[in-house]
KEZASE-684270 format. One line per field, with one value per residue: residue number from 1; residue in one letter; z, y, x of N, C-alpha, C, O in turn. Coordinates in pm, whole numbers, plus 50000, padded with zeros to 5 digits. Layout:
<rs>
nr: (NUM, ...)
rest: (a, ...)
n.w: (Z, ...)
n.v: (Y, ...)
n.u: (X, ...)
ca.w: (Z, ...)
ca.v: (Y, ...)
ca.u: (X, ...)
c.w: (Z, ...)
c.v: (Y, ...)
c.u: (X, ...)
o.w: (Z, ...)
o.v: (Y, ...)
o.u: (X, ...)
</rs>
This chain:
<rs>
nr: (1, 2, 3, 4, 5, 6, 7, 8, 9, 10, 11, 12, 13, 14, 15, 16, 17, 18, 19, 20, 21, 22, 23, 24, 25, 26, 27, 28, 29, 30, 31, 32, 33, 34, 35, 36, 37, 38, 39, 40, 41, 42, 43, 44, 45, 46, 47, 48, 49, 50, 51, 52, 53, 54, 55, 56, 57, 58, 59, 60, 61, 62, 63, 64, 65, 66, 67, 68, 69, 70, 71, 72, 73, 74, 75, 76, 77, 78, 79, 80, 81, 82, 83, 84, 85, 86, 87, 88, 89, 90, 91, 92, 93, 94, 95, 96, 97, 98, 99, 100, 101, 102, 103, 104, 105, 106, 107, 108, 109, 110, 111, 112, 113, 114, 115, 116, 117, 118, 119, 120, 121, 122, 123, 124, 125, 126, 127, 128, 129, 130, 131, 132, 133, 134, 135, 136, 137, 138, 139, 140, 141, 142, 143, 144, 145, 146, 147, 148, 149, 150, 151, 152, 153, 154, 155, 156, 157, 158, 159, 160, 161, 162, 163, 164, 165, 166, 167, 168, 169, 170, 171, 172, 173, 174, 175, 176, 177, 178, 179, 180, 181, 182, 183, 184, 185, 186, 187, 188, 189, 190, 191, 192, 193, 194, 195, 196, 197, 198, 199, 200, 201, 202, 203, 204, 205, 206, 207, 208, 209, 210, 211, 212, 213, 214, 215, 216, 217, 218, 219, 220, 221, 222, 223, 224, 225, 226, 227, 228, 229, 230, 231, 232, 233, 234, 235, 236, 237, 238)
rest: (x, x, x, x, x, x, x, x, x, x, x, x, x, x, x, x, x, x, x, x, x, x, x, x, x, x, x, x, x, x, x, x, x, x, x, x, x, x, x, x, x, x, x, x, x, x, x, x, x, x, x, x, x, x, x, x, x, x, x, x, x, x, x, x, x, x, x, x, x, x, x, x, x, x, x, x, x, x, x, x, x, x, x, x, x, x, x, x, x, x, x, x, x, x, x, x, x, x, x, x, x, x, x, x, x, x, x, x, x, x, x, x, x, x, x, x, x, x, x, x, x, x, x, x, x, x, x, x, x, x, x, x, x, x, x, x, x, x, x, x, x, x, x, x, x, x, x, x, x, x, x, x, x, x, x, x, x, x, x, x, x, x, x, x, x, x, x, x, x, x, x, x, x, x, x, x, x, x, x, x, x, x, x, x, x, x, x, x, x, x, x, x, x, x, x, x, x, x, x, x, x, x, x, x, x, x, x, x, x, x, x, x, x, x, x, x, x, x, x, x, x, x, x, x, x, x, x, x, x, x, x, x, x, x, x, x, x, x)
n.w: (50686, 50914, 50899, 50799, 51045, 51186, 51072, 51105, 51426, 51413, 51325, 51547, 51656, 51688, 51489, 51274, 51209, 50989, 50773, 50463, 50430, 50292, 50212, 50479, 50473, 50279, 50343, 50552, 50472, 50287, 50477, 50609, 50444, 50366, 50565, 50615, 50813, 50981, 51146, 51355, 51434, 51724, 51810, 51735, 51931, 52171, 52175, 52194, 52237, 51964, 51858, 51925, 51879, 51589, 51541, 51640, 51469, 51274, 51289, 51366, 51109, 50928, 51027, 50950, 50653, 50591, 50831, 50878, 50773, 50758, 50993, 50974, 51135, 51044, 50881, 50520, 50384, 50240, 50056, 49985, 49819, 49647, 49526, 49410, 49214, 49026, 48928, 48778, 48604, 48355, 48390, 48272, 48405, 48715, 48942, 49240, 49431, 49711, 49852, 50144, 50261, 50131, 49886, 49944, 50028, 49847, 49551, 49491, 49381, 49137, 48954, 48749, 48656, 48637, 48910, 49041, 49311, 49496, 49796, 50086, 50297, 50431, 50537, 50450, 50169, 50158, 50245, 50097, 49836, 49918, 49968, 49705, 49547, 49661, 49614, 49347, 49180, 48969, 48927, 49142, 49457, 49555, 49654, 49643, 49600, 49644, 49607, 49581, 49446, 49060, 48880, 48587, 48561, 48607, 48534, 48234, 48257, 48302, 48552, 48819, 49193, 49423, 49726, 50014, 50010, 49895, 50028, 50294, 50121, 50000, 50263, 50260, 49971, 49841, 49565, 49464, 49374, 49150, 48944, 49019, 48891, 48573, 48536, 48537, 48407, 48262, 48144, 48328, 48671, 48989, 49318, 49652, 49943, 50251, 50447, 50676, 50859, 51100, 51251, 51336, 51551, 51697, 51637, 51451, 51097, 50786, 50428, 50075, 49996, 49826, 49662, 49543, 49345, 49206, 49086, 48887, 48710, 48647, 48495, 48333, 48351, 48340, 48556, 48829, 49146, 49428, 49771, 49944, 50188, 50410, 50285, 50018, 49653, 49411, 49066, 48774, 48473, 48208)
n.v: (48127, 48288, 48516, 48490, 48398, 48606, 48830, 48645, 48712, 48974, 48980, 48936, 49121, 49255, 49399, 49329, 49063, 48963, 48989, 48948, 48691, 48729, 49016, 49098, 49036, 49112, 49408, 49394, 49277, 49512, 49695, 49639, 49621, 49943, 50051, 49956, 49713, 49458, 49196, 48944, 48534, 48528, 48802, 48789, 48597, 48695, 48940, 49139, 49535, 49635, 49441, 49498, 49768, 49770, 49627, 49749, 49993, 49832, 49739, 50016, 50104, 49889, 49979, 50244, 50261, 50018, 49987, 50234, 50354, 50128, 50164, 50348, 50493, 50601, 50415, 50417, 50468, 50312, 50488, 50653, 50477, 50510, 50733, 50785, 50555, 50702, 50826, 50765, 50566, 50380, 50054, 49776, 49660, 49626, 49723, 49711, 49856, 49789, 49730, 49590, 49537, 49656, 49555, 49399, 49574, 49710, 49566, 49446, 49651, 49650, 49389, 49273, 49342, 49288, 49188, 49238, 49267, 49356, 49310, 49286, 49155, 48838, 48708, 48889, 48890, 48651, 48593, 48777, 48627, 48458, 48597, 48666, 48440, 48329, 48503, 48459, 48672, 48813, 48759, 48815, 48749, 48868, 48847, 49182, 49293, 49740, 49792, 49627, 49422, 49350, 49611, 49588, 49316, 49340, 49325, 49471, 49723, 49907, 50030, 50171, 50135, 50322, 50339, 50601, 50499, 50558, 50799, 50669, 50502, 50700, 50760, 50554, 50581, 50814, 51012, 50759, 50766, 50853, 50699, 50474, 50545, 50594, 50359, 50188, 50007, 50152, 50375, 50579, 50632, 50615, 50803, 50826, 51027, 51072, 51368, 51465, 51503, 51342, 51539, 51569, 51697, 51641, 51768, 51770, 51896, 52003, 51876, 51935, 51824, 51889, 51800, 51546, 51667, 51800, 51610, 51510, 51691, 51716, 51429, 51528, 51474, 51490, 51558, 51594, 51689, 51548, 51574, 51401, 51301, 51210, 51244, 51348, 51271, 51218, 51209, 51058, 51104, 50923)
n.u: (51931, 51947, 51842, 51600, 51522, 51520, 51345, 51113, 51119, 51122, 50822, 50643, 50508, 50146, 50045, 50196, 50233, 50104, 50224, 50375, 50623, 50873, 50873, 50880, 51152, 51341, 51313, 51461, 51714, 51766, 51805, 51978, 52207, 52196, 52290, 52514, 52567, 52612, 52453, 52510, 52483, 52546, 52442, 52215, 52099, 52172, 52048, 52181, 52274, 52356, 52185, 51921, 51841, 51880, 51612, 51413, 51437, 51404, 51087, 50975, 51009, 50859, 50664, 50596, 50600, 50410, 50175, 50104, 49902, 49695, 49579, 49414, 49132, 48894, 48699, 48603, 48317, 48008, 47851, 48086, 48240, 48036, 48032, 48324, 48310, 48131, 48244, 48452, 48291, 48205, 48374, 48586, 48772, 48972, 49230, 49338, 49544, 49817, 49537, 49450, 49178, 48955, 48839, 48612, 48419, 48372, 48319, 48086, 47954, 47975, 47960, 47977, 48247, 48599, 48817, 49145, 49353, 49606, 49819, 50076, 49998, 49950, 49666, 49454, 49481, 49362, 49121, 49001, 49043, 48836, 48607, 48575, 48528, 48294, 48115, 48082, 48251, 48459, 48786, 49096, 49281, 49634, 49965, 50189, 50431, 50487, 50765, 50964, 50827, 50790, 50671, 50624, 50462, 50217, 49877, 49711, 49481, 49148, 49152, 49292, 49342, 49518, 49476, 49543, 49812, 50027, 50189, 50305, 50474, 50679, 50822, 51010, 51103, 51216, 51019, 50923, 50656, 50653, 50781, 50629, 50358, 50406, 50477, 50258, 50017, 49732, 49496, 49387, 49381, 49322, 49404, 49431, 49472, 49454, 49298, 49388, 49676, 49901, 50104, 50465, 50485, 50247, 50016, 49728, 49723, 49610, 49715, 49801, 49856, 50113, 50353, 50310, 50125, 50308, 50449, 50269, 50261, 50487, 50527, 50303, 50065, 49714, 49485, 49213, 49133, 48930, 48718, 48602, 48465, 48680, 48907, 49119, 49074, 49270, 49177, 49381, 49452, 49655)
ca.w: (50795, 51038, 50828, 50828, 51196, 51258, 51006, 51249, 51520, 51368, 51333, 51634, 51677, 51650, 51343, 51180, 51194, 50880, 50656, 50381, 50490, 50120, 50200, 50547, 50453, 50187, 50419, 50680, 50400, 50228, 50585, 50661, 50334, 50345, 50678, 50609, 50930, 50972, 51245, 51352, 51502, 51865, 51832, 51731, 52034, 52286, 52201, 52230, 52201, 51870, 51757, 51984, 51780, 51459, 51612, 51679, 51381, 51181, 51346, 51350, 50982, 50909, 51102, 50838, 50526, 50565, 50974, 50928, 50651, 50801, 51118, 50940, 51196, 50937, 50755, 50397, 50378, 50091, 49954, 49932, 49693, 49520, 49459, 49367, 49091, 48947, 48899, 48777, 48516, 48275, 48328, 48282, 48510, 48794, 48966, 49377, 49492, 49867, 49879, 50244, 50237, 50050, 49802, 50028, 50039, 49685, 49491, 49466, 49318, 48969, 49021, 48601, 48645, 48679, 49003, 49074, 49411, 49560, 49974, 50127, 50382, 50367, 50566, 50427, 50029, 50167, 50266, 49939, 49732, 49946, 49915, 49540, 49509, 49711, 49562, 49228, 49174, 48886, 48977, 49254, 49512, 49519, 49707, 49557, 49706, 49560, 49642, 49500, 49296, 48885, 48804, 48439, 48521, 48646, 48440, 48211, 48288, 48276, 48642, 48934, 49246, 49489, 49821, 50096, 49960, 49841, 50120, 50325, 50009, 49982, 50305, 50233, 49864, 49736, 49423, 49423, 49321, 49006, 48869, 49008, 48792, 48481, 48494, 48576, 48225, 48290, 48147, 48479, 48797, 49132, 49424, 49742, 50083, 50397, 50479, 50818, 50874, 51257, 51218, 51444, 51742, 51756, 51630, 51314, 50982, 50657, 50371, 49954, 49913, 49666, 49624, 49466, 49248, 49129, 49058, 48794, 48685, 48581, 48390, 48225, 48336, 48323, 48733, 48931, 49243, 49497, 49842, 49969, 50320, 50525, 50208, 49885, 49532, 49269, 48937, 48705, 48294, 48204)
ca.v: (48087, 48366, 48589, 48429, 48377, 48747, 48828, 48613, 48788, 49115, 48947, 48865, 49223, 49214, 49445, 49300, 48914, 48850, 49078, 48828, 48668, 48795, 49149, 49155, 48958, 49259, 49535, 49374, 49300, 49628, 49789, 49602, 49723, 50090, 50099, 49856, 49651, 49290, 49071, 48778, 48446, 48590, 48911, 48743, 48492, 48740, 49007, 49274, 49665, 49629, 49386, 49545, 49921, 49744, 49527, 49844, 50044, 49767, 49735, 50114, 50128, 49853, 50007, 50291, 50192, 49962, 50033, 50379, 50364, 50063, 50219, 50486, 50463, 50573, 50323, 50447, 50436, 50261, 50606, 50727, 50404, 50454, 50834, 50721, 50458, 50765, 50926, 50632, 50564, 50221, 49983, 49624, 49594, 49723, 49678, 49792, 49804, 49845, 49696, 49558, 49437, 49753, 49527, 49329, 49665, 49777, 49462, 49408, 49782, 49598, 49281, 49240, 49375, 49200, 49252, 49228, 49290, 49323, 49410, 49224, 49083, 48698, 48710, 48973, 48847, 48492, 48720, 48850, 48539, 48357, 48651, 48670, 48321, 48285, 48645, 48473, 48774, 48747, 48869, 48739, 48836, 48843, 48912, 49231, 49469, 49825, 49882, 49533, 49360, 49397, 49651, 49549, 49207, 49359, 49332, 49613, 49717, 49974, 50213, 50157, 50229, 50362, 50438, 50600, 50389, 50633, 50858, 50532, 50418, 50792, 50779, 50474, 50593, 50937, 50991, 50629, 50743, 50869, 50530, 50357, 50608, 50556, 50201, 50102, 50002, 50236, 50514, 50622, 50605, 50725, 50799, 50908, 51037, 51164, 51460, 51499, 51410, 51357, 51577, 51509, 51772, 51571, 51832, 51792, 51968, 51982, 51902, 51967, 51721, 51963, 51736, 51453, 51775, 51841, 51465, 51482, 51818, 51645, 51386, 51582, 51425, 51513, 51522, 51631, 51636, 51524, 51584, 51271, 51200, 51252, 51186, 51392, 51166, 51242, 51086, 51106, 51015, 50902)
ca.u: (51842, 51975, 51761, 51463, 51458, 51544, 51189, 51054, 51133, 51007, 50692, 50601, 50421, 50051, 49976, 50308, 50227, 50027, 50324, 50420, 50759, 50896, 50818, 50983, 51304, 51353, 51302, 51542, 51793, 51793, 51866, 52144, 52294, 52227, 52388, 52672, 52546, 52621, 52382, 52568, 52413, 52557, 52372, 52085, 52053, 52216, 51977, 52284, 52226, 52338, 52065, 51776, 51887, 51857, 51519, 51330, 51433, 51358, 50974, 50943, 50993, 50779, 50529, 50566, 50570, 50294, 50123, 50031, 49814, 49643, 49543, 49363, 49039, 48723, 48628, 48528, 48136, 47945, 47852, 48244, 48292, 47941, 48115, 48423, 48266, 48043, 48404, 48506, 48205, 48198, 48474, 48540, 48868, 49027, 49337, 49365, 49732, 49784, 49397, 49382, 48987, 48869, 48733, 48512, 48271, 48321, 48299, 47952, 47905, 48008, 47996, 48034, 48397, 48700, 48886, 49258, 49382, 49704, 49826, 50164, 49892, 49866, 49529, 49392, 49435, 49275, 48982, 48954, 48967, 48759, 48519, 48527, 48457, 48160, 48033, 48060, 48298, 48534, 48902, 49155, 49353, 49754, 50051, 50185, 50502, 50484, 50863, 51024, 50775, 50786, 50490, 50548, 50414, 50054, 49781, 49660, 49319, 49079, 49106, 49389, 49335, 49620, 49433, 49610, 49925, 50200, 50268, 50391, 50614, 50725, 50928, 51075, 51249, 51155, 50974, 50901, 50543, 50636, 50794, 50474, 50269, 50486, 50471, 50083, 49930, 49585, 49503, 49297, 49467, 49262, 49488, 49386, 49511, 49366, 49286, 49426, 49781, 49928, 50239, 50552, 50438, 50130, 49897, 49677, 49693, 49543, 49792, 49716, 50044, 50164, 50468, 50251, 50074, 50458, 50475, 50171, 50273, 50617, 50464, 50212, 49907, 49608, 49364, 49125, 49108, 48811, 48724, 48486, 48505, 48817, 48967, 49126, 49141, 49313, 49148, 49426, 49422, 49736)
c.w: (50903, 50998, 50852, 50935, 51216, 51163, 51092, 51378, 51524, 51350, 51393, 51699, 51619, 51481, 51208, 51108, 51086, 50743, 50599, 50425, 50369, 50159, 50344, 50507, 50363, 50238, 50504, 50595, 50336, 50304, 50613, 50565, 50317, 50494, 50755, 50786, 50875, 51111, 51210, 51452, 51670, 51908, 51862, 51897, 52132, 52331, 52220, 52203, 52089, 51804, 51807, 51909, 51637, 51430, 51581, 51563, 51282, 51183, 51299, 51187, 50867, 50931, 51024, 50730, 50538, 50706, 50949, 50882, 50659, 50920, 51111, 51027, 51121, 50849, 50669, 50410, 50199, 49994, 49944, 49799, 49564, 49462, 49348, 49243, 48991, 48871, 48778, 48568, 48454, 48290, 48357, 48409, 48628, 48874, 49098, 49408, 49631, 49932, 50029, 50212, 50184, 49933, 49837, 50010, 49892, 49579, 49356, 49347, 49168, 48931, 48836, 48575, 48692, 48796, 49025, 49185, 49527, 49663, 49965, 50257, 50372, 50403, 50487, 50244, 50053, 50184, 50134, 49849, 49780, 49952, 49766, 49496, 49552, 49639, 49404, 49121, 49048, 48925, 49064, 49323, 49498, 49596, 49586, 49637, 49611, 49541, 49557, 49423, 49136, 48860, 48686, 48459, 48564, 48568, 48372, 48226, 48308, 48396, 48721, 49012, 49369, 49644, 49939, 50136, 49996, 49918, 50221, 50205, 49990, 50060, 50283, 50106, 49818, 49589, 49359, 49337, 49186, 48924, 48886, 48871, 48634, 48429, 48509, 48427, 48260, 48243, 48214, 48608, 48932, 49242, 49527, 49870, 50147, 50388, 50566, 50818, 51054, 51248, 51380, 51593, 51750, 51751, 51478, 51207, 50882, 50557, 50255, 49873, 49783, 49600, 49492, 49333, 49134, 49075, 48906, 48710, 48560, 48422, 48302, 48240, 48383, 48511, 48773, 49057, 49321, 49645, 49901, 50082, 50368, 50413, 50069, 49805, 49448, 49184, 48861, 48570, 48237, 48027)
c.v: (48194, 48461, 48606, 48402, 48539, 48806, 48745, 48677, 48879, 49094, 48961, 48944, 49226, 49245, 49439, 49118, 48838, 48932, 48916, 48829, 48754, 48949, 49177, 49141, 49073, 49343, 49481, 49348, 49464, 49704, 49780, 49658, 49824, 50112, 50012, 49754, 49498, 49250, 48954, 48668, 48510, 48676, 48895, 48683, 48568, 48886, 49133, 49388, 49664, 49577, 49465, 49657, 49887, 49661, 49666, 49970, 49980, 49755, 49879, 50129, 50055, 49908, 50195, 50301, 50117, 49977, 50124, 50353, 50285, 50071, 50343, 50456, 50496, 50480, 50411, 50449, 50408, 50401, 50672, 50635, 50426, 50589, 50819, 50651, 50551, 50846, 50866, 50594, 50419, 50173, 49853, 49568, 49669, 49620, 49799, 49734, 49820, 49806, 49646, 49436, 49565, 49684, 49455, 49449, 49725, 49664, 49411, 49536, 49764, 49473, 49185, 49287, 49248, 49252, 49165, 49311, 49242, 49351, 49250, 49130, 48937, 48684, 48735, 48914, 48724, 48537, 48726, 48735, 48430, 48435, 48669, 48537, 48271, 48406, 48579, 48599, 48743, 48854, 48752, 48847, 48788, 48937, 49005, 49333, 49571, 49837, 49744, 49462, 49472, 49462, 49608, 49414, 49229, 49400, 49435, 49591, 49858, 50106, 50077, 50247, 50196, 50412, 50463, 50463, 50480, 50706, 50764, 50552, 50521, 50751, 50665, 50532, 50680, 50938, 50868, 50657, 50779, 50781, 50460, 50385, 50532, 50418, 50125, 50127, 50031, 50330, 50616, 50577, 50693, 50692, 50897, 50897, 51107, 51230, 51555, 51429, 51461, 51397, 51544, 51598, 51746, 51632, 51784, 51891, 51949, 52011, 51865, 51847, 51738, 51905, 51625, 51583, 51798, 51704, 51464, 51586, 51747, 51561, 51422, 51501, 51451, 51485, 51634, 51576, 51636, 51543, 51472, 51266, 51255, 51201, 51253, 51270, 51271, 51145, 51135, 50970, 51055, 50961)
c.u: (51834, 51874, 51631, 51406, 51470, 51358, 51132, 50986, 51026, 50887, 50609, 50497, 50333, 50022, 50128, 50302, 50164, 50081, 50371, 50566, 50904, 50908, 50874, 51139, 51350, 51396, 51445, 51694, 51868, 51815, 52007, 52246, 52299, 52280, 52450, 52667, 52575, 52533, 52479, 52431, 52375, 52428, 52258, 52021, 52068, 52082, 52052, 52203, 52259, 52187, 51918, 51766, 51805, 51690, 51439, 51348, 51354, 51119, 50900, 50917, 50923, 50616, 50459, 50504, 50403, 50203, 50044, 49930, 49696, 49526, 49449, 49172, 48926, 48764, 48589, 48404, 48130, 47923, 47985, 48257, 48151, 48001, 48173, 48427, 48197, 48156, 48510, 48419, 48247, 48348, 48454, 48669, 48944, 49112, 49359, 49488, 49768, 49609, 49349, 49230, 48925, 48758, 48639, 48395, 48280, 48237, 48204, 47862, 47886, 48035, 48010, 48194, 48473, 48816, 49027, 49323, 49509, 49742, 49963, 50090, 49853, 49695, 49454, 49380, 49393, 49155, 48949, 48922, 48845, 48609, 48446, 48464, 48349, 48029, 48012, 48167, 48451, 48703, 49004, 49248, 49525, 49867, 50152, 50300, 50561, 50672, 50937, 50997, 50791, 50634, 50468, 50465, 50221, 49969, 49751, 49545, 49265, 49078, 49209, 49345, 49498, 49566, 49538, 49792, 50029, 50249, 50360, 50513, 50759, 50865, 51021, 51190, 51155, 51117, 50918, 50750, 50550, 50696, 50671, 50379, 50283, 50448, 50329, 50040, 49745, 49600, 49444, 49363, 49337, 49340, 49437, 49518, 49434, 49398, 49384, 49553, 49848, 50138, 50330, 50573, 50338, 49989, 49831, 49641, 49632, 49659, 49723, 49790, 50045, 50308, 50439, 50164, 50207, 50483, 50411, 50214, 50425, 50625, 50368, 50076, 49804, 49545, 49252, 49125, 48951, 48809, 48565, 48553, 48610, 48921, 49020, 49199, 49150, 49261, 49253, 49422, 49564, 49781)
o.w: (50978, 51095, 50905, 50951, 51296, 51238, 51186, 51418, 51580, 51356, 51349, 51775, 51498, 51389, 51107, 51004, 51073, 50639, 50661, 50452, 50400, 50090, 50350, 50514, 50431, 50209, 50504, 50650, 50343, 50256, 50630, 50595, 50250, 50518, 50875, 50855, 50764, 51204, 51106, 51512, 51725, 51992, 51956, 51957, 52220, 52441, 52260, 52158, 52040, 51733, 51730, 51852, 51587, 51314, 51464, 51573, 51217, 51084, 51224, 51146, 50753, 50879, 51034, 50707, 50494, 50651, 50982, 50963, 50598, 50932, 51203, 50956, 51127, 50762, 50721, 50520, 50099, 49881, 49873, 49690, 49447, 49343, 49233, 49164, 48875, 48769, 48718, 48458, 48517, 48227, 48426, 48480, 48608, 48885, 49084, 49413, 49662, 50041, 50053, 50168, 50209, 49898, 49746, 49977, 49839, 49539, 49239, 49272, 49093, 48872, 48817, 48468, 48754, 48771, 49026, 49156, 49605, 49675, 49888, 50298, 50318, 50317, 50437, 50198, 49946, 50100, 50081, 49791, 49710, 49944, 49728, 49423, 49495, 49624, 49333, 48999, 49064, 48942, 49053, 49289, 49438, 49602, 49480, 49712, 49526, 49443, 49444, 49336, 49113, 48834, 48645, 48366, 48549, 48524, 48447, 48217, 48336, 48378, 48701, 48988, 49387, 49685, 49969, 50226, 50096, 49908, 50226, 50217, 49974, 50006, 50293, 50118, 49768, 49503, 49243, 49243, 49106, 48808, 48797, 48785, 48586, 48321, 48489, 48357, 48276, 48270, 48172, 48619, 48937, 49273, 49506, 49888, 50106, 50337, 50543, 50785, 51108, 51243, 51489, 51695, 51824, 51810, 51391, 51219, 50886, 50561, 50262, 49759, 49683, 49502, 49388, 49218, 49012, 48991, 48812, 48595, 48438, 48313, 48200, 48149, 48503, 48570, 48728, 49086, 49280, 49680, 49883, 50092, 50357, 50445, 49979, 49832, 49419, 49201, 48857, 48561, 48218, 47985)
o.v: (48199, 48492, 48697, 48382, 48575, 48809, 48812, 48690, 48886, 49196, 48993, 48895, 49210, 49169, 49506, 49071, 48716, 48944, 48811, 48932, 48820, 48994, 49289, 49230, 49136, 49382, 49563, 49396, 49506, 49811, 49856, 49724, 49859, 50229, 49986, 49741, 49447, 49310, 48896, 48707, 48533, 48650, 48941, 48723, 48541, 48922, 49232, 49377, 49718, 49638, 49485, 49658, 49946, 49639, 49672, 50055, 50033, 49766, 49882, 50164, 50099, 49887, 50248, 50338, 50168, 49978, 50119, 50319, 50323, 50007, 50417, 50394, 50408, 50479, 50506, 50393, 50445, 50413, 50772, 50686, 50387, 50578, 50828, 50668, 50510, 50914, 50913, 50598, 50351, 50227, 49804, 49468, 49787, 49498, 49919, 49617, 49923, 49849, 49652, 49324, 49563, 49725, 49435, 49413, 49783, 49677, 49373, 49524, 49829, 49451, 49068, 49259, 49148, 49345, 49042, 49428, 49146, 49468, 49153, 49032, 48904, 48656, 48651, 48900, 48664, 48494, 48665, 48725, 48349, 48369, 48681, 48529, 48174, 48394, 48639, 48605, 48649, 48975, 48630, 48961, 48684, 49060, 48956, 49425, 49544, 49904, 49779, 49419, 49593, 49407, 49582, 49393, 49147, 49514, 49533, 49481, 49938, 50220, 49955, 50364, 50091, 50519, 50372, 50394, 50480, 50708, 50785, 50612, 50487, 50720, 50703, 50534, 50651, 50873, 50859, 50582, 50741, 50787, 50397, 50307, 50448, 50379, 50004, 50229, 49944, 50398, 50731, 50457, 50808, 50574, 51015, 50815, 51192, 51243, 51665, 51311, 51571, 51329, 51510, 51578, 51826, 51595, 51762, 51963, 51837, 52122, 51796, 51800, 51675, 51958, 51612, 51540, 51809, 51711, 51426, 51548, 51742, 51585, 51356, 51473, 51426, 51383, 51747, 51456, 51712, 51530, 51497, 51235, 51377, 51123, 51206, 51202, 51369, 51024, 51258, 50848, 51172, 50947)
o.u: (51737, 51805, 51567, 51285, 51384, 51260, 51090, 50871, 50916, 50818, 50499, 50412, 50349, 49994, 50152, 50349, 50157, 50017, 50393, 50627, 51004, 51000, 50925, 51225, 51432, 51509, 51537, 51793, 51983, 51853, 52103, 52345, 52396, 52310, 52455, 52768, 52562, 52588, 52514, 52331, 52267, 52343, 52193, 51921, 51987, 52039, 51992, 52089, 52160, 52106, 51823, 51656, 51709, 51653, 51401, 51259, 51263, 51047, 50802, 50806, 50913, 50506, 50349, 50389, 50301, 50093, 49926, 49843, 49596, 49422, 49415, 49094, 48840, 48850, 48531, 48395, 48190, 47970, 47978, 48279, 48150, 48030, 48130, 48520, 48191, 48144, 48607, 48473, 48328, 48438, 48365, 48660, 48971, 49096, 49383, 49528, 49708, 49569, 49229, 49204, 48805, 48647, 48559, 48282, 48185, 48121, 48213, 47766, 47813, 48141, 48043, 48249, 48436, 48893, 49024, 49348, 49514, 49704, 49960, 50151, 49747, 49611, 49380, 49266, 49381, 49076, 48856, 48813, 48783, 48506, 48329, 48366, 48299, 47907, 47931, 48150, 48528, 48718, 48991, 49282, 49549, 49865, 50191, 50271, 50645, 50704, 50970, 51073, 50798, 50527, 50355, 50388, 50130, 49978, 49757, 49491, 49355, 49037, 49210, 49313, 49559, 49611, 49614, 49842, 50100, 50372, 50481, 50620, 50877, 50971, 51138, 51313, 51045, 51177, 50876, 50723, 50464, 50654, 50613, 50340, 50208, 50403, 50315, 50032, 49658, 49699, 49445, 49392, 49293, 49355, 49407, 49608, 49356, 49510, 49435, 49556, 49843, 50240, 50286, 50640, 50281, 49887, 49916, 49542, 49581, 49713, 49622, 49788, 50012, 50362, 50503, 50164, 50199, 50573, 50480, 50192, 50439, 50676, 50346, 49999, 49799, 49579, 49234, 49120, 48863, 48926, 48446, 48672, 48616, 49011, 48951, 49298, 49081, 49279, 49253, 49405, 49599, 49896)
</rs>
């Protein structure tokens, strides 16, 4: 219970409050164990410098993982996804991981596909199915966390997409993207990231994220990359 009120807690911040309870309780667990911390009831209620330390780490690194990526201020435009789909060419299914409401403006582009759509967002996947079902739209949405859910249990299907996902997941547990890869039943993957990244002296650069290049390189698979928008994708064929 102490748990569950402390996820709570961490909640209570605006662009944190509609994180599936599942998906903080995790994060706030798996801290306490890599740095052998205990929270007691006390701490909790008293608010000590202990718990506020562990309060504001915990927030910050939520605000990581899943925040940044969120906050990304362009919107996509309809012609990035009609791109994207020409890149893309005939399929019957697709599977967005990290999806937000991306599929609210794609959707319709194929509206004979089958869509599967996962984000840790309760809102945001009520959005989605309550969009698909009024669109007629065949698919659903589904709570989905890249870092502790089972990828084997996710559908196979025809194109995955990964947008502006994996650099988040990165800092969390290195290399994590090349198990994701591995394990997604597609033999088409499109993964994107921005352009522009806001490095830690506050200036902006342009990165080729030759780390994720060494990733594909590893596995032997097959890409291209794209430059659409404020945005490089990788299409890769698995």
């Amino acid at each position: 219970m102490l748990l569950k009120n402390i996820s709570k807690d961490i909640k209570r911040k605006k662009e944190l409050k509609d994180l599936d309870d599942k998906f903080v309780l995790l994060r706030v667990k798996d801290y306490l164990k890599k740095n052998n911390l205990e929270i007691k009831e006390e701490d909790f209620k008293n608010r000590n410098k202990k718990y506020i330390k562990f309060f504001k780490d915990m927030r910050r690194e939520l605000r990581i993982v899943y925040g940044v990526f969120r906050n990304v201020k362009d919107k996509r435009s309809l012609e990035s996804y009609k791109e994207i789909f020409s890149l893309i060419g005939k399929f019957n299914s697709l599977l967005d991981l990290g999806c937000g409401l991306n599929p609210l403006d794609y959707a319709k582009l194929n509206k004979n596909s089958k869509y599967y759509c996962g984000d840790v967002n309760v809102d945001e996947i009520k959005n989605i199915n309550e969009y698909l079902k009024k669109n007629k739209i065949k698919g659903k949405g589904f709570i989905f966390d890249l870092i502790y859910d089972d990828l084997g249990k996710l559908p196979r299907v025809d194109v995955v997409f990964l947008f502006r996902v994996l650099e988040s997941l990165e800092y969390y547990e290195r290399n994590i993207s090349k198990d994701i890869l591995k394990k997604l039943k597609s033999k088409l993957i499109i993964v994107s990231f921005a352009k522009n990244v806001l490095s830690k002296r506050g200036n902006i650069r342009k990165k080729g994220r030759s780390w994720f290049r060494r990733i594909l390189s590893e596995l032997n698979y097959e890409y291209k990359d794209y430059d659409i928008e404020n945005e490089i994708f990788f299409v890769i064929r698995k």
